[in-house]
C-alpha positions, -999 to 999 in steps of 0.1 A, spaced: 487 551 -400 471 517 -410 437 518 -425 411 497 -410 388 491 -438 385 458 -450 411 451 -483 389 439 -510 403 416 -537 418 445 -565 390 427 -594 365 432 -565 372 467 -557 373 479 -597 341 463 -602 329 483 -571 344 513 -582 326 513 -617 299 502 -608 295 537 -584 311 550 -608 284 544 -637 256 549 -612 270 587 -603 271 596 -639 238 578 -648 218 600 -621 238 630 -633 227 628 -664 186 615 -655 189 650 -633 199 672 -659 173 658 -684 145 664 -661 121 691 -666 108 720 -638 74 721 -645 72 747 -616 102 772 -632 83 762 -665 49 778 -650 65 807 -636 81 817 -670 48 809 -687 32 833 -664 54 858 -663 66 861 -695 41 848 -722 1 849 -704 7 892 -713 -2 879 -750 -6 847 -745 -39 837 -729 -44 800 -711 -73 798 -734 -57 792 -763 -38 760 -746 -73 749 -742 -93 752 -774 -103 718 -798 -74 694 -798 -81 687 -838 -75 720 -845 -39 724 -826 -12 720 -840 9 701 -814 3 661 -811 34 648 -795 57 664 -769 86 673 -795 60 692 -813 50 711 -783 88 720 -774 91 732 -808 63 755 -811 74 768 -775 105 778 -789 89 791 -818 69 814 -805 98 824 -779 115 837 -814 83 851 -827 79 874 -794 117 880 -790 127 860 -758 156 842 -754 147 814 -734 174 790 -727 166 757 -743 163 740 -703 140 773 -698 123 762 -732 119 726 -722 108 739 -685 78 759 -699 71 725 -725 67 702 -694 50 730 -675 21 733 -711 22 695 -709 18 689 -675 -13 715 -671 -31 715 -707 -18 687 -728 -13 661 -711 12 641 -742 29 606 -737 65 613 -733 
């Protein structure tokens, strides 16, 4: 059977090709960068607010010790160690953007 798409020039076509190509991989990888903010609240709340009040996300921003958005993923995953859970760094990174999105509020 004959194909009835249109033949492209073969420079044309590779061009085309990678340029798909690069845009697949490029939202691949934006997607699995992104943070849940909404699996991040949920593990917050079912998982840290039984020791962890909200209050304390809320106290005077001189005296906290997170000021930029790495800081804040740290100390999530420090205190994940502190209290035994083992968070997956995507769940640790979910319940960051979750803190930063409700209480923090740092440039990313």
């Amino acid at each position: 059977m004959k194909s009835i798409a249109p033949k492209l020039p073969r420079p044309v076509a590779a061009h085309t090709r990678a340029a798909v190509t690069g845009l697949l991989l490029a939202a691949l990888a934006t997607s699995a960068q992104a943070q849940d903010a909404g699996r991040g609240k949920e593990l917050y709340q079912t998982h840290c607010l039984g020791c962890h009040y909200e209050r304390i996300h809320k106290r005077d921003p001189a005296r906290s010790l997170v000021r930029t958005l790495p800081q804040l993923r740290v100390e999530v995953a420090r205190r994940a160690e502190q209290a035994g859970r083992r968070f997956s760094t995507d769940e640790q990174d979910d319940i960051a953007e979750y803190l930063n999105q409700s209480h923090y509020r740092l440039a990313k």
